[in-house]
C-alpha positions as CSV (number, residue, x, y, z in Angstrom):
1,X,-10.8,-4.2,-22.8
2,X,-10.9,-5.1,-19.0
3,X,-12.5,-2.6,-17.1
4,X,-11.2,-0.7,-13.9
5,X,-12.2,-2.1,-10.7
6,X,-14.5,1.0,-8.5
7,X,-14.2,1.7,-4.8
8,X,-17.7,-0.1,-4.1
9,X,-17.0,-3.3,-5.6
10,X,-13.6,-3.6,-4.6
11,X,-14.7,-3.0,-1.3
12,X,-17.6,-5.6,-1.7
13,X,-14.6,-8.2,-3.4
14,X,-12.8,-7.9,0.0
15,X,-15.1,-8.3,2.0
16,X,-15.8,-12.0,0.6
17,X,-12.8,-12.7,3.3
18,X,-14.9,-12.6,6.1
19,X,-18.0,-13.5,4.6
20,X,-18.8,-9.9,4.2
21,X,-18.4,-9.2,7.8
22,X,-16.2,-6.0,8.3
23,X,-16.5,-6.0,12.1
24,X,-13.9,-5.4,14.6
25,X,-11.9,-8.0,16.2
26,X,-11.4,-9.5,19.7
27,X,-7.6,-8.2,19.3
28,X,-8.9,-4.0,18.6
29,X,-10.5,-4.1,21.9
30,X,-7.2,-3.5,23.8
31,X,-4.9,-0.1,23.1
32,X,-2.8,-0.5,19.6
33,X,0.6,0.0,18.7
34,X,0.9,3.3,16.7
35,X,2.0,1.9,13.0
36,X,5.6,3.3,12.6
37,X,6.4,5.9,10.6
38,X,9.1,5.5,7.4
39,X,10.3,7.8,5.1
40,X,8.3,9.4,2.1
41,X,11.1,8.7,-0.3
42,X,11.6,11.3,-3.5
43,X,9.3,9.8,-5.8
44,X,5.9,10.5,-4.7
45,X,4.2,10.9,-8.3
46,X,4.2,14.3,-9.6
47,X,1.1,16.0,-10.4
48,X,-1.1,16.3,-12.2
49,X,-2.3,13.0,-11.8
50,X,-4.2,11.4,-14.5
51,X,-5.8,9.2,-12.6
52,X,-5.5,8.2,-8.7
53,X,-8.5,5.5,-8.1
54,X,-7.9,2.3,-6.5
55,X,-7.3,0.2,-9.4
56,X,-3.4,0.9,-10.4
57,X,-3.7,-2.1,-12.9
58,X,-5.8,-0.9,-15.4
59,X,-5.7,3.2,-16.9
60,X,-8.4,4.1,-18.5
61,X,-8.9,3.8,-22.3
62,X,-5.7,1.4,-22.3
63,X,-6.8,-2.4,-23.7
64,X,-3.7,-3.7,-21.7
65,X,-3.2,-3.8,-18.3
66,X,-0.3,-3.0,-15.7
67,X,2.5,-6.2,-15.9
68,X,2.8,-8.1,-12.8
69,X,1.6,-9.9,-10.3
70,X,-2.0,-8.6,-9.6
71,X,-2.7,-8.1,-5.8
72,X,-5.0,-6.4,-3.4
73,X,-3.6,-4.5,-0.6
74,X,-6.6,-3.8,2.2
75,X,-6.8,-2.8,5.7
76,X,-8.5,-1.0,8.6
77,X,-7.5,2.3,9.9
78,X,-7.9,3.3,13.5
79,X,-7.0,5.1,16.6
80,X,-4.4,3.5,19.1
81,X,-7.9,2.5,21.1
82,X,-8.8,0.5,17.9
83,X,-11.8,2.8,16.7
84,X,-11.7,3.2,13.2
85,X,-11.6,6.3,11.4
86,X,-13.5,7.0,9.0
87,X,-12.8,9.5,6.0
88,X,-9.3,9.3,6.2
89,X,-7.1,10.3,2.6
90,X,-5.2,7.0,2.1
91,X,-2.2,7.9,-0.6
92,X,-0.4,5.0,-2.2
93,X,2.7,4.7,-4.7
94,X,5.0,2.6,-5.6
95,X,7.8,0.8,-8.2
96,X,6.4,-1.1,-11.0
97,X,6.9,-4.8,-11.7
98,X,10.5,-4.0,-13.0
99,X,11.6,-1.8,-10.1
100,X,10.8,1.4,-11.5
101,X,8.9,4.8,-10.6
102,X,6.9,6.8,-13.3
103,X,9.1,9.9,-11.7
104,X,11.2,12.0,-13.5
105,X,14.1,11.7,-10.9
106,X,14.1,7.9,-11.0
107,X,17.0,7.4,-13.2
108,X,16.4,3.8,-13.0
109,X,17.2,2.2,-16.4
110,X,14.4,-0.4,-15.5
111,X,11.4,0.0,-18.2
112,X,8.4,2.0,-17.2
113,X,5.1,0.5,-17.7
114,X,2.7,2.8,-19.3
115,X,-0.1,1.3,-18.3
116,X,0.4,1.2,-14.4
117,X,-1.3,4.1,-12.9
118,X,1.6,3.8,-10.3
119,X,-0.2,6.2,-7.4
120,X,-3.5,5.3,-5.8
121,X,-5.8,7.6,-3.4
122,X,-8.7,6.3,-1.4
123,X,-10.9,7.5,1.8
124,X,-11.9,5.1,4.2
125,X,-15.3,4.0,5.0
126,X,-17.5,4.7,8.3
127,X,-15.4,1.5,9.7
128,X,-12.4,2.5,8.7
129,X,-11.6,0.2,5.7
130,X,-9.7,1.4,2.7
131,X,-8.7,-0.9,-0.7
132,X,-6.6,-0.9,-3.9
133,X,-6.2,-3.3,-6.6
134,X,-2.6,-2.8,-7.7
135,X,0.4,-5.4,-8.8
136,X,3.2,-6.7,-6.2
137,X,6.2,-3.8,-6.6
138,X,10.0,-5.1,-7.7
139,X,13.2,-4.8,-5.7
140,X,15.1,-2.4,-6.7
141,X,18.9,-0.8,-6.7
142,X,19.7,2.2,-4.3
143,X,22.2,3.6,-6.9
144,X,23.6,2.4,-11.0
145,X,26.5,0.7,-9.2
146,X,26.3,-3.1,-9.8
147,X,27.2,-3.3,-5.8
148,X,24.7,-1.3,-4.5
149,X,22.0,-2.5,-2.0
150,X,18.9,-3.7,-3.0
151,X,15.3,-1.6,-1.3
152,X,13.1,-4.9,-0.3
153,X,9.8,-4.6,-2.4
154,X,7.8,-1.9,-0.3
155,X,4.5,0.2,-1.0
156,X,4.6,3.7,0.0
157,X,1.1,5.4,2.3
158,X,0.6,8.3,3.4
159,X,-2.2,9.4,5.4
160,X,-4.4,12.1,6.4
161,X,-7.3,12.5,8.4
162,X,-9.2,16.2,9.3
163,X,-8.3,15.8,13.1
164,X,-5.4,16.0,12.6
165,X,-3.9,12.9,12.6
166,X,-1.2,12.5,9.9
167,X,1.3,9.3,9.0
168,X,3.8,8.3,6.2
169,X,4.9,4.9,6.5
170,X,5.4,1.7,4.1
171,X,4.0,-1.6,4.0
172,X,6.6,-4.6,3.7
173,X,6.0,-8.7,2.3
174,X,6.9,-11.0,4.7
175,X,9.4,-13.5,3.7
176,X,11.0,-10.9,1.4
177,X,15.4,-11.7,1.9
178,X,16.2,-8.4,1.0
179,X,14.3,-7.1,4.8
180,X,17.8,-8.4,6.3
181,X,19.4,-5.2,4.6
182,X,16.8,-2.7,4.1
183,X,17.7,0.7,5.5
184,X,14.3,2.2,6.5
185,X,12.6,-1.4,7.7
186,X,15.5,-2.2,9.9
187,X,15.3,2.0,11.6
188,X,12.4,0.3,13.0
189,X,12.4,-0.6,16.8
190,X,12.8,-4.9,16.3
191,X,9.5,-5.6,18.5
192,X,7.9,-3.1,15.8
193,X,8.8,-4.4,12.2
194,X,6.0,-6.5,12.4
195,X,3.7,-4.2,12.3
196,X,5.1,-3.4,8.4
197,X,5.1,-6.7,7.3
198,X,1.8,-8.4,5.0
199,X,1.4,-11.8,4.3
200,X,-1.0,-13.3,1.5
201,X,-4.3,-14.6,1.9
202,X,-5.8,-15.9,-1.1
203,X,-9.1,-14.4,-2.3
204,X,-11.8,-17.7,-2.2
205,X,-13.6,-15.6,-5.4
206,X,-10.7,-14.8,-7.4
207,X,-7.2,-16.4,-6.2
208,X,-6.1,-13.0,-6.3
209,X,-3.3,-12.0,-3.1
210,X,-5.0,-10.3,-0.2
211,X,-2.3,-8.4,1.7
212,X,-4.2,-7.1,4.9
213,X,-2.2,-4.1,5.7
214,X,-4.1,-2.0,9.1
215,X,-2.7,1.0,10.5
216,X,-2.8,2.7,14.0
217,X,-2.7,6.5,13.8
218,X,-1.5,8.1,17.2
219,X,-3.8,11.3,18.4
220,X,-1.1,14.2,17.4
221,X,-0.1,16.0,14.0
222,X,3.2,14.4,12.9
């Protein structure tokens, strides 16, 4: 049976991309972009959860895991003056490798996956880092019809932090054709969209996917 990936040693896995250094860049110096906000969507997990760590590929007491291309989605979050904030609730969810959410609304004829954990929940360090282990969501129809558009592969966050700060928004994979014709990317201002988007870096320790994913939360509730 493989077993499920903790917080600290994902967080240790990670940081073999910069040789363990988790230091701010050059680049946070200067004032950020806030990350834009995108809808929540209707199928946020519903509770009770079974289990919300930051593996989704593995549930515990299951011999298999989750089917699909493994992947770990990392980043730093901060204030628009690049200071990281720590202890901030990171929420994840998302489709599973066929397209699918484990929600009872998602009439999606797609098979569920019973063993993707399908929502993860982490806090972020005292530099602002957060991680998840998780597999690379599926495109997916907006309705049954067999003309309907397509949702571009997409991984829902929402965020919290005690001051107040507060963001839902969804991370995108660069390269994806579908982004020409997906609703909420494309409500994004153009110069912005970028700021969704995550590109692979390969993990030197494990090949796995590194998708870097940081976030800028602006000062006021939202």
């Amino acid at each position: 049976m493989q077993k499920k990936i903790s917080r600290r040693a994902l967080t240790r896995q990670l940081g073999t991309l910069t040789g363990g250094a988790m230091l701010l860049g050059p680049g946070l110096a200067r004032a950020l972009v806030a990350t834009p906000r995108q809808t929540e969507g209707p199928f946020y997990p519903p509770g009770p959860h079974a289990e919300t760590d930051v593996d989704l590929t593995m549930l515990a007491g299951h011999d298999a895991p989750a089917t699909g291309d493994v992947i770990f989605v990392r980043g730093r979050v901060t204030d628009t003056q690049g200071k990281p904030l720590a202890d901030v609730t990171v929420d994840i969810w998302q489709a599973n490798h066929w397209g699918r959410y484990a929600h009872p609304r998602d009439h999606n004829t797609a098979p569920l996956d019973p063993n993707f954990q399908g929502i993860g929940i982490a806090q972020t360090d005292a530099d602002g880092w957060y991680g998840f282990k998780t597999i690379k969501p599926a495109a997916y129809r907006l309705s049954a019809r067999e003309d309907s558009a397509f949702r571009a592969r997409h991984i829902h966050f929402k965020l919290a932090h005690a001051s107040g700060r507060k963001l839902t928004t969804q991370m995108y994979f660069e390269g994806d054709p579908l982004l020409a014709d997906d609703g909420p990317f494309n409500s994004v201002p153009e110069d912005e969209r970028h700021l969704l988007l995550t590109a692979p870096v390969a993990d030197a320790a494990t090949g796995i996917p590194v998708h870097q994913f940081d976030i800028a939360l602006v000062d006021f509730v939202g």
